[in-house]
C-alpha positions in Angstrom: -149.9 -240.7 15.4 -146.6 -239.1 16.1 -145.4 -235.9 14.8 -142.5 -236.3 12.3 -139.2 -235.3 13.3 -138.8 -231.4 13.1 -135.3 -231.0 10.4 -132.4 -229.8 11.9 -131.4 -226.4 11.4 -128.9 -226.5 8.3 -129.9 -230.2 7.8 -129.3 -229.2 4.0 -125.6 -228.0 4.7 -124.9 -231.2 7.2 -125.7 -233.7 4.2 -122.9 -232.5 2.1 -120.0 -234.9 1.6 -116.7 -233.0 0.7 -117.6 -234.2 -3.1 -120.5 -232.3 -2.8 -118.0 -229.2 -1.9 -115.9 -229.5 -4.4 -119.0 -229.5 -6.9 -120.4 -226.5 -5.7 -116.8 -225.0 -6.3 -117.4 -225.7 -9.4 -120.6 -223.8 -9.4 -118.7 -221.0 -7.7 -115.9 -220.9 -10.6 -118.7 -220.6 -12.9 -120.7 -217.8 -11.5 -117.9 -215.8 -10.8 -116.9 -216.3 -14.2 -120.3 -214.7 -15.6 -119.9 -212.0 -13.6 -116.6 -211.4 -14.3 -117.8 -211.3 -18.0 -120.5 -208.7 -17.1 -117.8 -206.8 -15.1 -116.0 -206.3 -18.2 -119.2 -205.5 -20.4 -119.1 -203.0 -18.3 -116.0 -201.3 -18.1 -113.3 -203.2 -20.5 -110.6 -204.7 -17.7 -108.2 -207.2 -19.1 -107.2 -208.6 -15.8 -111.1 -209.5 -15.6 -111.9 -211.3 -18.6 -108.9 -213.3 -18.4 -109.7 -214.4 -14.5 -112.7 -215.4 -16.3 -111.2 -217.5 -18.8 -108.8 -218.9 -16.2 -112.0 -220.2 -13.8 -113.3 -222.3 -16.5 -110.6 -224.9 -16.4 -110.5 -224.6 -12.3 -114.5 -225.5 -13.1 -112.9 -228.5 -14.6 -110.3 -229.4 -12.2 -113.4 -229.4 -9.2 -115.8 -231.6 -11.5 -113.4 -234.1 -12.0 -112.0 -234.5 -8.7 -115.5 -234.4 -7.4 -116.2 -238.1 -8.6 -112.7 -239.0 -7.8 -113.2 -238.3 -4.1 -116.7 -240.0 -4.0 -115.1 -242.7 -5.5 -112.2 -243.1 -2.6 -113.8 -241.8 0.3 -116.9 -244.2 -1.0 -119.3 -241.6 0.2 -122.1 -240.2 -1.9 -124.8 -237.8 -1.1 -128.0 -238.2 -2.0 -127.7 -234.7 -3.8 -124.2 -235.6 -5.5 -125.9 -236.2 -9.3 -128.1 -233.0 -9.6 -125.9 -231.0 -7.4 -123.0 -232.1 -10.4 -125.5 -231.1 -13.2 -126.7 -228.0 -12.3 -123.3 -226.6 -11.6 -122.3 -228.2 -15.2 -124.7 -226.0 -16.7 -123.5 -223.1 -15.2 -119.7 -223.4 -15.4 -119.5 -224.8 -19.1 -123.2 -224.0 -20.3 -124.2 -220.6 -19.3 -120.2 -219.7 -18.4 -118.6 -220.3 -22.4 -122.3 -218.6 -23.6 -121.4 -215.2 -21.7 -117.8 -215.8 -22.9 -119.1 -215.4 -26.5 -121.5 -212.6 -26.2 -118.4 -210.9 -23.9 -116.4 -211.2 -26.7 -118.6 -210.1 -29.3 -120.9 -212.3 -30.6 -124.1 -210.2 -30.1 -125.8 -210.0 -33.4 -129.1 -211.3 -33.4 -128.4 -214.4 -34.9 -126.0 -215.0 -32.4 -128.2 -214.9 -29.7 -130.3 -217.5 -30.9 -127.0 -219.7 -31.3 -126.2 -219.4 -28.1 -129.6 -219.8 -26.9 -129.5 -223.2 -28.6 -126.2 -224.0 -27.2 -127.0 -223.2 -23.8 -130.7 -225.6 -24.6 -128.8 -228.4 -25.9 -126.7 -228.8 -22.6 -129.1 -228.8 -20.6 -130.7 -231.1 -22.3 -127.9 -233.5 -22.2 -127.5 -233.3 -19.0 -131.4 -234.4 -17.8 -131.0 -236.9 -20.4 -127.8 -238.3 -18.9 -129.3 -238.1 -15.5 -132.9 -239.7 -16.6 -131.4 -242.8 -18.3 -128.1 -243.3 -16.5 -129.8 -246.5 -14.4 -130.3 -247.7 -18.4 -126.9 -247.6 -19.2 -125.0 -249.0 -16.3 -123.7 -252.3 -16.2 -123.9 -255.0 -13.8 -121.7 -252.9 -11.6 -123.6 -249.6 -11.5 -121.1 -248.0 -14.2 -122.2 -246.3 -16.6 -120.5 -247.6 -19.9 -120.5 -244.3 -22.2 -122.6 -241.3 -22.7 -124.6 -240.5 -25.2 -123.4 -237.3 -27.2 -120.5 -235.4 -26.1 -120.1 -234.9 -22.3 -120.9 -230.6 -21.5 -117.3 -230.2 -20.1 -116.1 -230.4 -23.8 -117.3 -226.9 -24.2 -113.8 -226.1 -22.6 -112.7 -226.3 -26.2 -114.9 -223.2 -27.3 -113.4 -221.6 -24.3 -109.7 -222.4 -25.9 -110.4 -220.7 -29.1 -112.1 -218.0 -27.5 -108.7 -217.1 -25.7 -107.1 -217.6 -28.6 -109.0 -214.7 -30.2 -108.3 -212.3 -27.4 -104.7 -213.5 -27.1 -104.7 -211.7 -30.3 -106.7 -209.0 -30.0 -109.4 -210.7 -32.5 -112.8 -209.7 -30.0 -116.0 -207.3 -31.1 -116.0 -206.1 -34.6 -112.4 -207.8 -35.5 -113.8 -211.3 -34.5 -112.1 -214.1 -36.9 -114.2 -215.0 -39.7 -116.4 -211.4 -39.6 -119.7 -211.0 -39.6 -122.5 -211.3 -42.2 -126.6 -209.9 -42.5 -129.3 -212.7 -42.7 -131.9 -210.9 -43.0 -132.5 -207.9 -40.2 -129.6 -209.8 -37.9 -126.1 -210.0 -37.8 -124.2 -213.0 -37.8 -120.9 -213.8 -36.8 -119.9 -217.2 -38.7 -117.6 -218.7 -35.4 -120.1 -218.2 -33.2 -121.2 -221.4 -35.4 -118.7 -223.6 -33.4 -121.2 -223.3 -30.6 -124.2 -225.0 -32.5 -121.9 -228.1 -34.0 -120.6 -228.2 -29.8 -124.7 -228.2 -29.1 -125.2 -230.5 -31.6 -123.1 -232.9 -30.3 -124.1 -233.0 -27.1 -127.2 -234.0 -28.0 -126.5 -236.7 -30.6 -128.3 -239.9 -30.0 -125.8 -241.9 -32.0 -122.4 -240.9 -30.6 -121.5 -242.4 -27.9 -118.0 -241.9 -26.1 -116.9 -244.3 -23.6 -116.8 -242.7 -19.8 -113.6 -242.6 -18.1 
């Protein structure tokens, strides 16, 4: 019996489709966001933190024009629906999660919102991705997804740079903070668990574009 054919060198990089690049850019816009973020843990830079709140939207930009180009080139990788999750979960998962703790939600209460933010879309998204075939129609469209779609977490992000706009970050964080118990808890880091929530509703559904 034959051999198999040996892979080409960069056989992973020649299967891209320019969708697929402009999905990883939104990968990149994501992870430069975190580090940004840690960047200004760090040492406080303005001009930092708020290139980190301006890649989230550019996150946004790539995502959606990433299906739009499959869509008129009529080209799709093989890769195109995990590569599209994954860097989901990184540009408006992990990204708005890092936002919050940057800005000071990092009582111990809000760690474990968070946490369960950061959970729920991931969740979302294999769920989307496990029972999309389900949901199509005759066509191969999917109809509408079940529980908000992750990019919605955009709307944390607004209200986040809302707070900084005016100086409300760390220990002057709208709404304050109260002790549960040994932990802290800063009552609008709360908008990230009803966000979560949603996501992973089984009952709403909002009809894809």
């Amino acid at each position: 019996m034959a051999d198999p054919p040996r892979p080409q060198h960069f056989s992973l990089i020649r299967s891209f489709v320019l969708a697929d690049v402009l999905t990883l850019g939104n990968a990149a816009c994501g992870t430069t966001a975190i580090l940004l973020c840690m960047t200004y843990v760090a040492s406080p830079n303005p001009t930092a933190l708020w290139t980190a709140f301006a890649l989230l939207p550019a996150a946004f930009v790539l995502d959606a024009l990433d299906g739009a180009v499959a869509r008129w080139r009529r080209r799709h990788s093989y890769l195109g629906a995990d590569l599209d999750s994954l860097s989901d979960i990184v540009s408006f998962g992990v990204a708005p999660a890092v936002l919050g703790f940057t800005l000071g939600f990092r009582g111990g209460w809000d760690g474990v919102v968070l946490v369960y933010f950061v959970a729920c879309g991931i969740s979302r998204l294999a769920r989307f991705n496990a029972t999309a075939a389900s949901l199509a129609d005759p066509s191969g469209k999917v109809r509408y997804f079940e529980g908000t779609p992750i990019p919605t977490s955009l709307a944390l992000v607004v209200v986040l740079a809302a707070a900084a706009g005016q100086g409300a970050v760390g220990s002057a964080l709208w709404l304050g903070e109260v002790m549960l118990g040994p932990w802290r808890l800063h009552p609008l880091v709360l908008m990230y668990a009803l966000s979560g929530s949603l996501m992973i509703s089984a009952t709403l559904r909002v009809p894809k574009p």
